[in-house]
Steps between C-alpha positions, in 0.01 A plus 500: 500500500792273353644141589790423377604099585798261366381194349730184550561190269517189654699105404360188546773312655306200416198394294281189560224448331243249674203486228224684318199608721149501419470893456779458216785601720795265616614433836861612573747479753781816477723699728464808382831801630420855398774648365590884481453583080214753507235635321342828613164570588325847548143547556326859550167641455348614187181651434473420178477133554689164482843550285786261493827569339832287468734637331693302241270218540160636298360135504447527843224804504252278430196310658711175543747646726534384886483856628232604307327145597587606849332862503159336383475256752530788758276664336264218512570453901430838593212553261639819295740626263886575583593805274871449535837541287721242497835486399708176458876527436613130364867389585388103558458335181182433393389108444820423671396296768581713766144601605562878385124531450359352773729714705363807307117407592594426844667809539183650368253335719755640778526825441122572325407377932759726665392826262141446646603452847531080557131467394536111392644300721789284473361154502251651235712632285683146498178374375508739207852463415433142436268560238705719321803196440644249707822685619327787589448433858868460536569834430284609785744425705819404297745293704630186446211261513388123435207523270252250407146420374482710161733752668295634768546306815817671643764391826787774493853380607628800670824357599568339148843660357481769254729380184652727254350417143629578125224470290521443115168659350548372100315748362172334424194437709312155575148471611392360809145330375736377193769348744253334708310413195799263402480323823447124488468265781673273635787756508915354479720652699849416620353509877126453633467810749702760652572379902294789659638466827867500380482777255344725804711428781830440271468776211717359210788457759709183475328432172273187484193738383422440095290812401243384202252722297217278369463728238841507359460200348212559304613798394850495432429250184349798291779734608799351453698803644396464841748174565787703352424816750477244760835326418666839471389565839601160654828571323564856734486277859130517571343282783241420258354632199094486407208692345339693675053475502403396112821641371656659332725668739808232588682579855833382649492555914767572669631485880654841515520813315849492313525196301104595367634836458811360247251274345255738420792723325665227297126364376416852412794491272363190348182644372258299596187735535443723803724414808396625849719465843237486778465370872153367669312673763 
């Protein structure tokens, strides 16, 4: 038996982040658009146990990985071992910011439950995927969606529209218990909140809507790079240009396909690190 499943990255159109909770975690505010850049997932059984393999990325077969996190809290909720083979093929960057491995353990959770035949139910398996990372439940069920608490109190926006996206990934990674680390409150920012309301019923139409990441700011001083990606990207037509999650993926949305199709050509000829043209979901 084999389960093969495409794993999605995701933006965060905005980042707000409200303060630091008493279990260590912050409270956020994000919209959060899937977008279609892919890893792949397979999962089939093996009788000689538990093996995980990514190829290209060797850091990942280890203990500390989501999927492999994933697969032991199954194991723990059904009371026995899951003598699988799993197979991860990595196109999303990794420590990008785009959620590429909470997608991957989501995926896993997902498919592990439909190889045995639906034997955890969906709420439940919401309950495990937010002990595995805060974005994780998002990938359950990955559509555009407001997010707060520490991530895991979700409100989809079905009807939001789906943007076309160059991202910028610069080559390096930034970590998310780092970025929040360099957090300090009370936070500046050229506007207090994001108008909700607006933003859902309105898109980005008509402008009017100032898209902030939190964590930009903080991070951005220690990679100078970032605020010339994002310039570069303002400079093709954008609507806006932002990090995405903790960095260090920078993105430029567009309206329609064509203009973010010539941009993504002319800043590939720039050389700025890995350039992707994608669309949400």
């Amino acid at each position: 038996m084999e389960i093969t499943l495409r794993t999605p990255a995701k933006i965060n159109l905005f980042l707000e982040v409200l303060g630091k909770r008493r279990d260590g975690y912050h409270s956020i505010r994000s919209l959060m658009q899937p977008i279609n850049l892919f890893d792949t997932l397979s999962i089939k059984t093996n009788s000689q146990g538990l093996k995980i393999r990514c190829p290209g990325h060797p850091e990942l077969e280890n203990p500390s990985n989501l999927v492999n996190k994933a697969v032991k809290l199954l194991e723990k909720e059904l009371g026995r071992p899951l003598p699988l083979s799993i197979r991860l093929k990595k196109k999303i960057p990794v420590g990008a910011g785009l959620g590429g491995g909470s997608s991957n353990a989501a995926a896993t959770l997902t498919g592990i439950n439909q190889l045995l035949g639906g034997l955890v139910p969906e709420r439940r398996l919401a309950v495990l995927a937010a002990r595995i990372g805060s974005d994780v439940p998002f990938f359950l069920n990955p559509v555009t969606t407001l997010a707060s608490g520490r991530g895991e109190i979700l409100k989809p926006w079905p009807d939001f529209p789906l943007y076309w996206y160059v991202l910028i990934y610069p080559g390096f990674s930034v970590s998310t218990s780092w970025a929040y680390g360099q957090v300090k409150f009370p936070l500046t920012r050229i506007e207090k909140s994001i108008n909700i309301k607006r933003l859902k019923t309105k898109g980005l139409a008509g402008g009017g809507t100032f898209l902030f990441n939190d964590l930009e700011g903080v991070v951005s001083p220690y990679f100078p790079g970032l605020a010339k990606i994002k310039t570069a990207l303002q400079d093709r037509g954008c609507l806006q240009a932002l990090m995405s999650g903790s960095g260090s993926t920078m993105f430029g949305l567009w309206e329609s396909e064509e203009p973010a199709r010539e941009a993504c050509s002319r800043l590939k000829r720039q050389g700025w690190g890995k350039v992707f043209l994608v669309r949400g979901l």
